[in-house]
Each structure stands twice: as structure tokens, then as C-alpha cells.
N, CA, C and O atoms as CSV, one atom per row, in Angstrom:
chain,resi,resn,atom,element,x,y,z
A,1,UNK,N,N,-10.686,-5.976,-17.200
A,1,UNK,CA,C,-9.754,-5.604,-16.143
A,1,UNK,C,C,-9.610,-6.736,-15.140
A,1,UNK,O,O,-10.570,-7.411,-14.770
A,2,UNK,N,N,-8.146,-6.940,-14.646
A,2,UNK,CA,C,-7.989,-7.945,-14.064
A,2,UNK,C,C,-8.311,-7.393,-12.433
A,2,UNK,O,O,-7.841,-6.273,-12.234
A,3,UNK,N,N,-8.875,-7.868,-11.510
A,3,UNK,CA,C,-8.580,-7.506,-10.108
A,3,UNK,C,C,-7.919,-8.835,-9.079
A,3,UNK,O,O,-8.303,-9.994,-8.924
A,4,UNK,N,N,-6.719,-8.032,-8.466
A,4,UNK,CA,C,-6.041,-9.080,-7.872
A,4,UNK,C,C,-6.764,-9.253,-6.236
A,4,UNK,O,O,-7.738,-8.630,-5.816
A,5,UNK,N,N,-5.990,-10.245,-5.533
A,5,UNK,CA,C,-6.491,-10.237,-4.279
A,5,UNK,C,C,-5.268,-11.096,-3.540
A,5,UNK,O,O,-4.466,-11.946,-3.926
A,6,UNK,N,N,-5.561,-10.392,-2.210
A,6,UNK,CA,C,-4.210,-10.629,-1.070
A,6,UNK,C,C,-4.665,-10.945,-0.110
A,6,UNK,O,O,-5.817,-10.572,0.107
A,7,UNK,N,N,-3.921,-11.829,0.961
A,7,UNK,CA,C,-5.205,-12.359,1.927
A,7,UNK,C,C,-4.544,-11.505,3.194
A,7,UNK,O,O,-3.451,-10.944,3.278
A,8,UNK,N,N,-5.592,-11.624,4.109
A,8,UNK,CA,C,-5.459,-10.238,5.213
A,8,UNK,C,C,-5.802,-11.139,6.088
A,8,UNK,O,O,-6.734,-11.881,5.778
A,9,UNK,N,N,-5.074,-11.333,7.549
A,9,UNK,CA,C,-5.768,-11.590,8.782
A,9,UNK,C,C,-5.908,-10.357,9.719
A,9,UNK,O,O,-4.930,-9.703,10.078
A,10,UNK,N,N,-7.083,-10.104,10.063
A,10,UNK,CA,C,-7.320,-9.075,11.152
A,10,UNK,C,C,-7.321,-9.581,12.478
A,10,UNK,O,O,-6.276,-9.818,13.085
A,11,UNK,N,N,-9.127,-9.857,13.230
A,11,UNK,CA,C,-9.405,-9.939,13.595
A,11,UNK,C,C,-9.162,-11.596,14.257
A,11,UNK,O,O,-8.749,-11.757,15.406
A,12,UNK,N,N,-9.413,-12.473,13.552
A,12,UNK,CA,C,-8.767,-14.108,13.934
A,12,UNK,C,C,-8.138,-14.503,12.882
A,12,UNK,O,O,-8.400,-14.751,11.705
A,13,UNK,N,N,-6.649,-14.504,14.039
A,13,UNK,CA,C,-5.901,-14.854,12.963
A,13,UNK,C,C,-6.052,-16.691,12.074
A,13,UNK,O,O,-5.095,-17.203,11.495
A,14,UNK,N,N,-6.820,-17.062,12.139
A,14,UNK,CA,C,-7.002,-18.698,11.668
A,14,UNK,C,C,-8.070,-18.100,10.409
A,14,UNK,O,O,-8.271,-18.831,9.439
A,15,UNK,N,N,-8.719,-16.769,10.486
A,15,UNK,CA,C,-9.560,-16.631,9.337
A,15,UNK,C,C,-9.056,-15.749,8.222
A,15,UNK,O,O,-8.481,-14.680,8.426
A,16,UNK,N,N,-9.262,-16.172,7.234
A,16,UNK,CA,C,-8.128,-15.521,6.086
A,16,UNK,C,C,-9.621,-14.381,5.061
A,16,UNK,O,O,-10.717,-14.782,4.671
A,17,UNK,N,N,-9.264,-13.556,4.987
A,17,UNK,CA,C,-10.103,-12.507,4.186
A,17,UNK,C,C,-9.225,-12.391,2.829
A,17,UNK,O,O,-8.027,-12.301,2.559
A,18,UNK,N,N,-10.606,-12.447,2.023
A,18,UNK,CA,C,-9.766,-11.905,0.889
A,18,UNK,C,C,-10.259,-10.284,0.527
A,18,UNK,O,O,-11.323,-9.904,1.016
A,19,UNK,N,N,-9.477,-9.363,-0.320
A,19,UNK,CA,C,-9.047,-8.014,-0.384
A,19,UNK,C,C,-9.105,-7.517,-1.685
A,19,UNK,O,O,-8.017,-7.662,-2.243
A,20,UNK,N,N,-10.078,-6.906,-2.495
A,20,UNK,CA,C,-9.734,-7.007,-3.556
A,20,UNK,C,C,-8.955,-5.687,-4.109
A,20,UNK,O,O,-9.439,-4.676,-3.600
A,21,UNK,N,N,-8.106,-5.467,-4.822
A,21,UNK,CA,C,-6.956,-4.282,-4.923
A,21,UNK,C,C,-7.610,-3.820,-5.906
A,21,UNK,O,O,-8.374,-4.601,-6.473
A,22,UNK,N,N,-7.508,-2.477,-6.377
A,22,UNK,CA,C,-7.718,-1.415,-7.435
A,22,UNK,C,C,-8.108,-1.855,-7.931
A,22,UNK,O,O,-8.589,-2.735,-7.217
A,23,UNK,N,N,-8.671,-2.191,-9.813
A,23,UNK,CA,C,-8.073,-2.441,-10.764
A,23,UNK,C,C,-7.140,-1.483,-11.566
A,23,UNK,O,O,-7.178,-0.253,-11.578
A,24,UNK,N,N,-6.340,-2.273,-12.199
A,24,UNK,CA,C,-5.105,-1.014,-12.836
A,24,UNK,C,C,-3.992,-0.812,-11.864
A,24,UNK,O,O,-2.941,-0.216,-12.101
A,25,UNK,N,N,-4.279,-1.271,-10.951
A,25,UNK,CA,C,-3.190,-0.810,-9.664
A,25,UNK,C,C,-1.833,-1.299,-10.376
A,25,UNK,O,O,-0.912,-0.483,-10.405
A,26,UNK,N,N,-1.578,-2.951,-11.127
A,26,UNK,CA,C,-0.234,-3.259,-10.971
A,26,UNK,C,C,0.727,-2.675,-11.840
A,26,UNK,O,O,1.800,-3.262,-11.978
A,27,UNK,N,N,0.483,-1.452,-12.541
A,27,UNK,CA,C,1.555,-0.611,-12.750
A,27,UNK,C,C,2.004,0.644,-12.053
A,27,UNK,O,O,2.992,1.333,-12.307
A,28,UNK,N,N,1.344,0.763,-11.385
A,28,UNK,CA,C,2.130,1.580,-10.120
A,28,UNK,C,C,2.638,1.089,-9.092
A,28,UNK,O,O,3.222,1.932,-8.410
A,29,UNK,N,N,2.663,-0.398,-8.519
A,29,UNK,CA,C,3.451,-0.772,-7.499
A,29,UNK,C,C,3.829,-2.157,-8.142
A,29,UNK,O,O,3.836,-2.860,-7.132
A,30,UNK,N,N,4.103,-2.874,-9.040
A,30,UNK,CA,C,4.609,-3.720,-9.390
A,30,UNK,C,C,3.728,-4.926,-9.209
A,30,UNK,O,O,4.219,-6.038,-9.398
A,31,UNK,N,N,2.193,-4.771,-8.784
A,31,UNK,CA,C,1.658,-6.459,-8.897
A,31,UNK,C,C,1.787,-7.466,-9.242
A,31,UNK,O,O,1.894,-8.589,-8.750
A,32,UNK,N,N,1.769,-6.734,-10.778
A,32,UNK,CA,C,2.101,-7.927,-11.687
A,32,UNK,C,C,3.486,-8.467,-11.736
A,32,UNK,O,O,3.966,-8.649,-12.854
A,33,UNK,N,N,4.095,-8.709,-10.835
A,33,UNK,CA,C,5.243,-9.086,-10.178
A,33,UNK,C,C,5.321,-9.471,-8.803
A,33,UNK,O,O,6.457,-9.717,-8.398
A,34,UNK,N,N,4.386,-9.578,-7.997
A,34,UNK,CA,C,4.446,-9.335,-6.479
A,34,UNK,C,C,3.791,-8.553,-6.257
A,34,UNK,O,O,3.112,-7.935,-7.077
A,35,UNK,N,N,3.848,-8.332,-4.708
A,35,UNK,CA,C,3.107,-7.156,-4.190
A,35,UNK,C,C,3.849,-5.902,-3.956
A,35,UNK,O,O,3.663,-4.699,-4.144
A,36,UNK,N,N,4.726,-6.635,-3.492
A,36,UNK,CA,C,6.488,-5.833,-2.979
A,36,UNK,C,C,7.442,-6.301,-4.051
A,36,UNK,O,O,7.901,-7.405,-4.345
A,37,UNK,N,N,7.561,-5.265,-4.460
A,37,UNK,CA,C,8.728,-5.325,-5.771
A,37,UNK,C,C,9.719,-4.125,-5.991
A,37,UNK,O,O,9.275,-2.999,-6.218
A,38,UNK,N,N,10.758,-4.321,-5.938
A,38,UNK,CA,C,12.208,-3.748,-5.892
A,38,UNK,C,C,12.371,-3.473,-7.185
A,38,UNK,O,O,11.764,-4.321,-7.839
A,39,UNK,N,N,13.113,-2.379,-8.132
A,39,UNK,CA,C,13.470,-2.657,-9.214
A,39,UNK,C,C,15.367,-3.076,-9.219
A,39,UNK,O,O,16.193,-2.972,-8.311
A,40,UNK,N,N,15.485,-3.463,-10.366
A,40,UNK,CA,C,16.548,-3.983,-10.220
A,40,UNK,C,C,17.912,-3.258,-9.839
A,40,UNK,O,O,18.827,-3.862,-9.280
A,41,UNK,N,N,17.989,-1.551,-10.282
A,41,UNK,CA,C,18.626,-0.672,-9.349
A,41,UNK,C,C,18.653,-0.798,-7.663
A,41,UNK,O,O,19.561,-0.899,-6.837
A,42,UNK,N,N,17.595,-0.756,-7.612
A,42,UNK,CA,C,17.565,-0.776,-6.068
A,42,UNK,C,C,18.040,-1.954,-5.367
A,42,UNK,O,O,18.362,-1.945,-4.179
A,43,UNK,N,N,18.073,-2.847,-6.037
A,43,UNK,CA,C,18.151,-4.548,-5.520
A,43,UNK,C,C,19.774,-4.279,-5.409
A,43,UNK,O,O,20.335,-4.256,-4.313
A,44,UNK,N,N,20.500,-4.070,-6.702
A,44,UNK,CA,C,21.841,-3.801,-6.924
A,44,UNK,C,C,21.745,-2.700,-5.829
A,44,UNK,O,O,21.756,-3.275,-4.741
A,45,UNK,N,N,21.669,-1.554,-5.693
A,45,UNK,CA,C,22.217,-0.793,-4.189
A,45,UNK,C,C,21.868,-1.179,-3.159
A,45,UNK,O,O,22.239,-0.384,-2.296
A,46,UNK,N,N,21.098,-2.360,-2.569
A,46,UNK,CA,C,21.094,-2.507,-1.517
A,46,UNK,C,C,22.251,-4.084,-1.357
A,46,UNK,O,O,22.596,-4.687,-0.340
A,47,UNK,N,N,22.523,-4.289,-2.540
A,47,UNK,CA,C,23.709,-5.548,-2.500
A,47,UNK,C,C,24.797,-4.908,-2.157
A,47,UNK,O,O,25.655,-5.275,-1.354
A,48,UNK,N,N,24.737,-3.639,-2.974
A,48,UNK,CA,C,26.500,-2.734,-2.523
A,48,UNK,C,C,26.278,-2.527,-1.418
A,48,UNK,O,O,27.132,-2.971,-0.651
A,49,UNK,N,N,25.522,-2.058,-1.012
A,49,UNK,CA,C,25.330,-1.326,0.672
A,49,UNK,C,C,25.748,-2.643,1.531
A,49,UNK,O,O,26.692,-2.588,2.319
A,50,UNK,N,N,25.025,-3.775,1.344
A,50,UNK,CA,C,25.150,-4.584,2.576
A,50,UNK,C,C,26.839,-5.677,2.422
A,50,UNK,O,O,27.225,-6.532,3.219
A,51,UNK,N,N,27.521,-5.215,1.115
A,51,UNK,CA,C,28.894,-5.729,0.747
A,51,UNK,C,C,29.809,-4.635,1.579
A,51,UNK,O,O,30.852,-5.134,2.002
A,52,UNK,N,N,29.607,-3.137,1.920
A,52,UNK,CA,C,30.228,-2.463,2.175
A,52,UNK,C,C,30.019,-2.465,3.926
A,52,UNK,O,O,30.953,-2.161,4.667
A,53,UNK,N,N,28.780,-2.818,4.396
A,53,UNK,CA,C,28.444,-2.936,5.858
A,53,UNK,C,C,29.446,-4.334,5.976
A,53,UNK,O,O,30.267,-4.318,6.893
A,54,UNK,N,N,29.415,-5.214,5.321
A,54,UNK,CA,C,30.195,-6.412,5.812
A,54,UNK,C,C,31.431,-5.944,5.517
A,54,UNK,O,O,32.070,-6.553,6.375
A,55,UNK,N,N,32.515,-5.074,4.715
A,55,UNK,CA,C,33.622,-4.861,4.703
A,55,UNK,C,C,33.791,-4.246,5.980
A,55,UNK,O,O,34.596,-4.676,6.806
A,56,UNK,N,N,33.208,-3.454,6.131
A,56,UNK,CA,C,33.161,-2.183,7.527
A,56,UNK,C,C,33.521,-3.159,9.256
A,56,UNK,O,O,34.216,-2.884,10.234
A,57,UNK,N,N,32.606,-4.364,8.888
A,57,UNK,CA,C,32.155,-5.012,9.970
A,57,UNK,C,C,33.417,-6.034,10.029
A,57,UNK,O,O,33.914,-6.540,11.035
A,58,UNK,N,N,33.722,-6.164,8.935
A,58,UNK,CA,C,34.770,-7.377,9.288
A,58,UNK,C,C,36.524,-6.490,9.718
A,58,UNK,O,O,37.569,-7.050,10.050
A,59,UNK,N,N,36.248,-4.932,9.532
A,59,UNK,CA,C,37.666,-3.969,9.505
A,59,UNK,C,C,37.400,-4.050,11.282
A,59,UNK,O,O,38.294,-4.367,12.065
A,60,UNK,N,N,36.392,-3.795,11.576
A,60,UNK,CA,C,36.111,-3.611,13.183
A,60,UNK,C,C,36.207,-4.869,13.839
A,60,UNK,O,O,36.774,-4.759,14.927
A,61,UNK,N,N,35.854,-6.017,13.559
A,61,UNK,CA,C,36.388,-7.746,13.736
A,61,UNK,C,C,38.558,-7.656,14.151
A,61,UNK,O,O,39.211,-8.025,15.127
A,62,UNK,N,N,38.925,-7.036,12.924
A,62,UNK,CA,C,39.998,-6.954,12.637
A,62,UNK,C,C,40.980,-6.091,13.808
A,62,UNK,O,O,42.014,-6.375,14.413
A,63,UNK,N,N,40.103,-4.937,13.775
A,63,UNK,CA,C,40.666,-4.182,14.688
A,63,UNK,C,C,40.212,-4.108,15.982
A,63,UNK,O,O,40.761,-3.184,16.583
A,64,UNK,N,N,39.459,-4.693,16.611
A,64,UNK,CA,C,38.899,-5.221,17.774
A,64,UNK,C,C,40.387,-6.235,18.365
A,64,UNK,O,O,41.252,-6.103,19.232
A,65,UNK,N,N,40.048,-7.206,17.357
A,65,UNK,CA,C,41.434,-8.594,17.268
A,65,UNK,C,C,42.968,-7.372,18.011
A,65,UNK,O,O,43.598,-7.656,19.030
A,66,UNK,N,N,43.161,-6.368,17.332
A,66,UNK,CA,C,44.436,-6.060,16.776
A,66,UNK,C,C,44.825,-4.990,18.213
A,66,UNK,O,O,45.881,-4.907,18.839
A,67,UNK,N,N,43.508,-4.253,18.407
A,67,UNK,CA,C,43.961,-2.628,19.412
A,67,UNK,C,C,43.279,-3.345,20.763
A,67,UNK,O,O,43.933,-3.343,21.806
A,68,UNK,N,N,42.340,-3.778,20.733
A,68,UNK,CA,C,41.595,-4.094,21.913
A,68,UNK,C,C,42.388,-5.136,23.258
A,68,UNK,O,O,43.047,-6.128,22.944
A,69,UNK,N,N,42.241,-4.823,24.369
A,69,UNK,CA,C,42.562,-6.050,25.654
A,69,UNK,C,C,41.020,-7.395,25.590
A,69,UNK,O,O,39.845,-7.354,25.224
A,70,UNK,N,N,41.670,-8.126,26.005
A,70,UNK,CA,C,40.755,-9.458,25.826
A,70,UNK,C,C,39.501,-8.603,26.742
A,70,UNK,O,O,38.426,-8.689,26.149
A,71,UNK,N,N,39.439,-8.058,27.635
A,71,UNK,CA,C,38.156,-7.897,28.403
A,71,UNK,C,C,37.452,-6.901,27.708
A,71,UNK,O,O,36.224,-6.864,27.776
A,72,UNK,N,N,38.224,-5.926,26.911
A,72,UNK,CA,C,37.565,-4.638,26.472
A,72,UNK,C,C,36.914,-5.410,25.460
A,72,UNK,O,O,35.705,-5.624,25.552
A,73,UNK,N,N,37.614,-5.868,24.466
A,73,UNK,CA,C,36.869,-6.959,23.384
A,73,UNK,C,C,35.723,-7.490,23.948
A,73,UNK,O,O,34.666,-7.125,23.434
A,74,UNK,N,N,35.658,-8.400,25.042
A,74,UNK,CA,C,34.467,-9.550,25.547
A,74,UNK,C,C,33.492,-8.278,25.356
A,74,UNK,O,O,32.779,-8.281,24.352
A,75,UNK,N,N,33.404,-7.073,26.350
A,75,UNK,CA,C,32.554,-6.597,26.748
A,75,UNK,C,C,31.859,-5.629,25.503
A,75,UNK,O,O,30.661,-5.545,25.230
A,76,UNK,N,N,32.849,-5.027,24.935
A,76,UNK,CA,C,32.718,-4.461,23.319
A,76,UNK,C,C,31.477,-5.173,22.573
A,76,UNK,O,O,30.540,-4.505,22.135
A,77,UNK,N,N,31.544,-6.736,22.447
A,77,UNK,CA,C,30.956,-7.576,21.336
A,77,UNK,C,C,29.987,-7.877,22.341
A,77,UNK,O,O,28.942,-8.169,21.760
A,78,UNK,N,N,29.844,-7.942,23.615
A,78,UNK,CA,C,28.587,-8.293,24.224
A,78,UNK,C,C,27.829,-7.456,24.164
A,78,UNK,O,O,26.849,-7.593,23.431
A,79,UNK,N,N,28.038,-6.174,24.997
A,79,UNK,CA,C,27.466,-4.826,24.389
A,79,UNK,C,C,26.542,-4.391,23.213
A,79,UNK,O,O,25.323,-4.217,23.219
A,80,UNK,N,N,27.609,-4.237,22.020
A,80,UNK,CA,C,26.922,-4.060,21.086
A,80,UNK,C,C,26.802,-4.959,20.167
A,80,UNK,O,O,26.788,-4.548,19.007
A,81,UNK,N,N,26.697,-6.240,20.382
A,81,UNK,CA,C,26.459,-7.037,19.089
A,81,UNK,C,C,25.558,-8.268,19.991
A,81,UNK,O,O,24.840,-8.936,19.247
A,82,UNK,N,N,25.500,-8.624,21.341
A,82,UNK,CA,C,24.895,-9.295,21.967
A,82,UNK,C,C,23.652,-9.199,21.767
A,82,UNK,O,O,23.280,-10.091,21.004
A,83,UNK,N,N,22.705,-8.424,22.149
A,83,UNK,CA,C,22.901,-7.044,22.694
A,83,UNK,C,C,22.570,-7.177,24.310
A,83,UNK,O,O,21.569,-7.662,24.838
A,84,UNK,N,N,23.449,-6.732,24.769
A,84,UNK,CA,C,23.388,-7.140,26.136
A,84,UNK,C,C,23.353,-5.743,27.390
A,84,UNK,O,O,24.289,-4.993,27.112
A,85,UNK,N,N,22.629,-5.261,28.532
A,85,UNK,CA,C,22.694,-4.401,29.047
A,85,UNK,C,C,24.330,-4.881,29.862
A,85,UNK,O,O,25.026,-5.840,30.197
A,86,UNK,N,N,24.229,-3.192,29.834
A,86,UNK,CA,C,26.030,-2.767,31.127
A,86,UNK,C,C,25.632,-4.064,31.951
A,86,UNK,O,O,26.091,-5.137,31.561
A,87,UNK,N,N,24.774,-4.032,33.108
A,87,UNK,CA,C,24.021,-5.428,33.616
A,87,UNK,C,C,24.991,-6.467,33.659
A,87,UNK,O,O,26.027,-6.873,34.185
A,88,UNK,N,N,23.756,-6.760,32.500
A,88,UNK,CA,C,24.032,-8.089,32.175
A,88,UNK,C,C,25.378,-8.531,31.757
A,88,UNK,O,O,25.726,-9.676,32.046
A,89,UNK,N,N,26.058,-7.863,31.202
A,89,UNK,CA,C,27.162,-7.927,30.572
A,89,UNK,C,C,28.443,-7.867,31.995
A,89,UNK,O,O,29.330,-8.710,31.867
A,90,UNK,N,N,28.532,-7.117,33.032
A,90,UNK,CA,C,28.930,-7.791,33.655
A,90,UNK,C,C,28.705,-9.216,34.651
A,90,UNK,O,O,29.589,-9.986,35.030
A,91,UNK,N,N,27.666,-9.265,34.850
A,91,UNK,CA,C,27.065,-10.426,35.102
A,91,UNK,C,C,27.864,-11.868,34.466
A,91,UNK,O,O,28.531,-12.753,35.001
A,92,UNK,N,N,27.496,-11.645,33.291
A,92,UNK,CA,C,27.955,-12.494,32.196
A,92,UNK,C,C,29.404,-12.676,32.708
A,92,UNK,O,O,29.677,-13.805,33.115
A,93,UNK,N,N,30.354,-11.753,32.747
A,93,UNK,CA,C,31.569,-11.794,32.816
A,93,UNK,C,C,31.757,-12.065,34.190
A,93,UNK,O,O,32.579,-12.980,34.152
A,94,UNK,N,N,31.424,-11.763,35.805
A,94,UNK,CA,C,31.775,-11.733,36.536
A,94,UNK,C,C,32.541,-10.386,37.211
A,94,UNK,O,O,33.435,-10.573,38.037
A,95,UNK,N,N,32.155,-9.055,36.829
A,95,UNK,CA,C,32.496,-8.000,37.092
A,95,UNK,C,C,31.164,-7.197,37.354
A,95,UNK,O,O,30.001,-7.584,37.241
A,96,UNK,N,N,31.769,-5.704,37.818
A,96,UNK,CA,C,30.924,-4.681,38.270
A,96,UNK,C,C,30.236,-4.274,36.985
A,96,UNK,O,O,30.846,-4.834,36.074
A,97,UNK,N,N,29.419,-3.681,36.590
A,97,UNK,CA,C,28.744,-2.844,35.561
A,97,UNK,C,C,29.247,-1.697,35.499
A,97,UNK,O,O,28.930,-0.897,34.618
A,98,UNK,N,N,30.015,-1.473,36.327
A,98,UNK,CA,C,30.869,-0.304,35.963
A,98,UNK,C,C,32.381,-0.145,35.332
A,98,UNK,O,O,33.022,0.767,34.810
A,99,UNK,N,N,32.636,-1.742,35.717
A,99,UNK,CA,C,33.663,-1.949,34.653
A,99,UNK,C,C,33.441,-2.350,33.685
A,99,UNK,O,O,34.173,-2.042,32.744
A,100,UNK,N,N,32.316,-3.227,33.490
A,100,UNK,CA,C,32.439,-3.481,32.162
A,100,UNK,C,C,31.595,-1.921,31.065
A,100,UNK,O,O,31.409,-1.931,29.848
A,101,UNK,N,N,31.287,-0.888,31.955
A,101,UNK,CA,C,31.280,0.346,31.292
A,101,UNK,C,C,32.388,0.898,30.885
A,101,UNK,O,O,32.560,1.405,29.777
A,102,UNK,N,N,33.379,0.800,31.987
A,102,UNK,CA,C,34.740,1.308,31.502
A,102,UNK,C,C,35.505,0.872,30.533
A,102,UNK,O,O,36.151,1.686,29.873
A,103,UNK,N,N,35.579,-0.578,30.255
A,103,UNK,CA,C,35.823,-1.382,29.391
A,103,UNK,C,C,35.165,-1.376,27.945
A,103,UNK,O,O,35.791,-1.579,26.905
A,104,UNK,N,N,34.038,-1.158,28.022
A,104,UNK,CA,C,33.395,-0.802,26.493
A,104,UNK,C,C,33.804,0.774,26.063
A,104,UNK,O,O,34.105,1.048,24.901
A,105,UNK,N,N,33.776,1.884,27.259
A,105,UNK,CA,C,34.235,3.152,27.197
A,105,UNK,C,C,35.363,3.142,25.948
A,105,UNK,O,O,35.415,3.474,24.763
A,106,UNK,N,N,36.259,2.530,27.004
A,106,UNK,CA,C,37.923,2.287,26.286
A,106,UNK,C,C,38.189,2.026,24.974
A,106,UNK,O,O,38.872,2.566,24.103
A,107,UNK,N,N,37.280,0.789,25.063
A,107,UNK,CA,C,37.548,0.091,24.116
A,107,UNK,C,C,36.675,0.745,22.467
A,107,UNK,O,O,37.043,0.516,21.314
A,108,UNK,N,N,35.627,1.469,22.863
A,108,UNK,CA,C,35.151,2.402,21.653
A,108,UNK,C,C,36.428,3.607,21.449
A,108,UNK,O,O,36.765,3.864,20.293
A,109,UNK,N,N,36.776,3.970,22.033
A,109,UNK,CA,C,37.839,5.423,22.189
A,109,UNK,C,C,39.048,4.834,21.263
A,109,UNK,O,O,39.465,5.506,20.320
A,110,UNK,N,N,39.653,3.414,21.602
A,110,UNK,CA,C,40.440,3.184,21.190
A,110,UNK,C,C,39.937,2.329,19.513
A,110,UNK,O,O,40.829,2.046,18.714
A,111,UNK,N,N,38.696,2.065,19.243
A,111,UNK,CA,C,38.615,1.770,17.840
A,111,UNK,C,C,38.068,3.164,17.159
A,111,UNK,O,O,38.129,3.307,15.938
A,112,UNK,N,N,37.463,4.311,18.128
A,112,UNK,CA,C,37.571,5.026,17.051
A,112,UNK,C,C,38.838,6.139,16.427
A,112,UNK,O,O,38.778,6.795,15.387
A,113,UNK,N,N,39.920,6.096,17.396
A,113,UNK,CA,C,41.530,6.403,17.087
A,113,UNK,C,C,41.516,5.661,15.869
A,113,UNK,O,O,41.594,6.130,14.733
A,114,UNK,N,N,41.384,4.178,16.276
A,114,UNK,CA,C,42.292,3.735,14.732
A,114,UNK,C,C,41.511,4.032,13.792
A,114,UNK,O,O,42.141,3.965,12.736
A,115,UNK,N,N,40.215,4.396,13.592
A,115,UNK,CA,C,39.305,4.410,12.379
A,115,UNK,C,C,39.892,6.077,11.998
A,115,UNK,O,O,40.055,6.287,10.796
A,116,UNK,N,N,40.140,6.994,12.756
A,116,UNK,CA,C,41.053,8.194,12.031
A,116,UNK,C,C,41.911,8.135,11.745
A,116,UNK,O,O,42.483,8.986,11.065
A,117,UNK,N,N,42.371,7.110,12.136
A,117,UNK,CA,C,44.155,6.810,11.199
A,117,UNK,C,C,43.656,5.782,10.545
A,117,UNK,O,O,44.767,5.344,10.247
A,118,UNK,N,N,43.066,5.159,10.154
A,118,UNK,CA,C,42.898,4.482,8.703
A,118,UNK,C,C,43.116,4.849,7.579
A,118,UNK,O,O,42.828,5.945,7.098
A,119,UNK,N,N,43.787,3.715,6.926
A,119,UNK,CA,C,43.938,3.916,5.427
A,119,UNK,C,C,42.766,3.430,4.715
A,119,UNK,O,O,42.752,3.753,3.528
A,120,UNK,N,N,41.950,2.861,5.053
A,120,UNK,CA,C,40.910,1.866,4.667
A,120,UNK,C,C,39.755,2.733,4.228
A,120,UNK,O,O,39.097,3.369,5.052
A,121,UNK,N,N,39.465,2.763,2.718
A,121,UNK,CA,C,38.371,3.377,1.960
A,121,UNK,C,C,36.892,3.432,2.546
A,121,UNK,O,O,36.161,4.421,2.580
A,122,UNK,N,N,36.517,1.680,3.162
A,122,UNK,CA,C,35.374,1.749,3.575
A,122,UNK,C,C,35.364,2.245,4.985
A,122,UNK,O,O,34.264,2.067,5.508
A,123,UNK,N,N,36.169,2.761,5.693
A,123,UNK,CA,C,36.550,3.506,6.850
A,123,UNK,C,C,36.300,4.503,6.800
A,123,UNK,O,O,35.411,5.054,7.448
A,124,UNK,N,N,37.046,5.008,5.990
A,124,UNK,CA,C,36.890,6.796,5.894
A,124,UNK,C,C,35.309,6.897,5.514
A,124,UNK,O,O,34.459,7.321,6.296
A,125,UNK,N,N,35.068,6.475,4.287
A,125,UNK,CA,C,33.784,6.702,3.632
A,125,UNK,C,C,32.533,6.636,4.906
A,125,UNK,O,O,31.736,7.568,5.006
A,126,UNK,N,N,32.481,5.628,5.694
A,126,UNK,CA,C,31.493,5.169,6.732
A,126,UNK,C,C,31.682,6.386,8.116
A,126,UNK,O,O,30.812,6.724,8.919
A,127,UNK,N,N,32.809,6.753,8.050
A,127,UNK,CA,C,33.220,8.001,8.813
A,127,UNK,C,C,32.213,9.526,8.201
A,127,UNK,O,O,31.392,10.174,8.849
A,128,UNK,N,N,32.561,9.685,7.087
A,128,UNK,CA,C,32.338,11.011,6.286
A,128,UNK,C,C,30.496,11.099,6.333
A,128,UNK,O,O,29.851,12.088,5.984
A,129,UNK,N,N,29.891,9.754,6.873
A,129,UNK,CA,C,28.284,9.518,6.427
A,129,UNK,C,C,28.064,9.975,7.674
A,129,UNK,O,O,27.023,10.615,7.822
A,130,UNK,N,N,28.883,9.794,8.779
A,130,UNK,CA,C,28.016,10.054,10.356
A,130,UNK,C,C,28.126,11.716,10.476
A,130,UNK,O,O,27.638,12.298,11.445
């Protein structure tokens, strides 16, 4: 029987422990491959998943561009993609925190209108999950 080993820092991290695992373990979690191992289903659904988060992400890019006022936009993408507090985010801009609340307010209200009038598959679908 083979026994593998993984190195562990606890206590100092400059001192490396070694760990010795089961034996027999690497057919129940994939050892003999790694420690962490995906099978190839899963690898493939998490490629679709993160192809469909970037379609999603680039429709909201799009429609940010398309429905949004330049300030609702600034404050929109600072907000939630910065990630930046109400704060800071007017700060940043040179306004109250209460506008740039009002301004992100708006500006969600008005992308989630267009996401119910979408024609867009990965729209609806990302809609139907919440």
C-alpha cells in the first residue's frame, strides 16, 4: 500500500510538517491525481457557468452603455463592481452619499426594466434563477 503525504503549516509558518493520508484513500477523492480533483463533468459545468456569467455581464456592460446617465453609470460600476461604500463613492465623485444613493437607486430600477423586456436568453434564464 502506497501512503501519500501533503505538507501542512500550522503553527510556524517557515516549518513544513509532513501528513501522512489514509492508505487506499486515492480512490475516493482523486489522489492519485491531486489532492483536489474535479471530474471532467464538473470542469465542463463550471466552463458553461462562467461563459454564461460573462454573457450576462457583458448584456449589463451593454445596457449600462445604452439606458443609464453618465453619473448613474459612474456610481452603478463603483458601487458594485469597485466595490466601493455610498461614502466613498461619493467622495470619489465629488457628491453627497445621498446622491450617489439616488443615482445607483435609479440606475438599478432602470437596468432591471430593461432585463424584463429582454429578448436575451441569458437574461431571462439569470432572471428565472433569482
Amino acid at each position: 500500500m502506497k501512503t501519500h503525504h501533503f505538507e501542512s503549516r500550522h503553527e510556524n509558518p517557515l516549518r513544513r510538517t509532513r501528513v501522512p493520508l489514509t492508505p487506499g484513500i486515492e480512490g475516493t477523492t482523486g489522489v492519485a491525481r491531486g489532492l483536489w480533483y474535479e471530474s471532467s463533468e464538473e470542469i465542463a459545468d463550471a466552463i458553461a457557468e462562467g461563459r454564461r456569467k460573462e454573457e450576462l455581464l457583458q448584456w449589463v456592460y451593454a445596457q449600462m452603455k445604452r439606458s443609464l446617465t453618465s453619473s448613474e453609470r459612474r456610481c452603478v460600476t463603483l458601487y458594485y463592481l469597485g466595490p466601493l461604500s455610498l461614502r466613498e463613492v461619493g467622495q470619489r465623485l465629488g457628491m453627497a452619499p445621498t446622491t450617489a444613493r439616488r443615482h445607483v437607486r435609479d440606475g438599478i430600477v432602470k437596468l432591471r426594466e430593461a432585463a424584463r423586456k429582454s429578448r436575451s436568453s441569458v437574461v431571462r434564464n439569470a432572471l428565472r434563477r433569482k
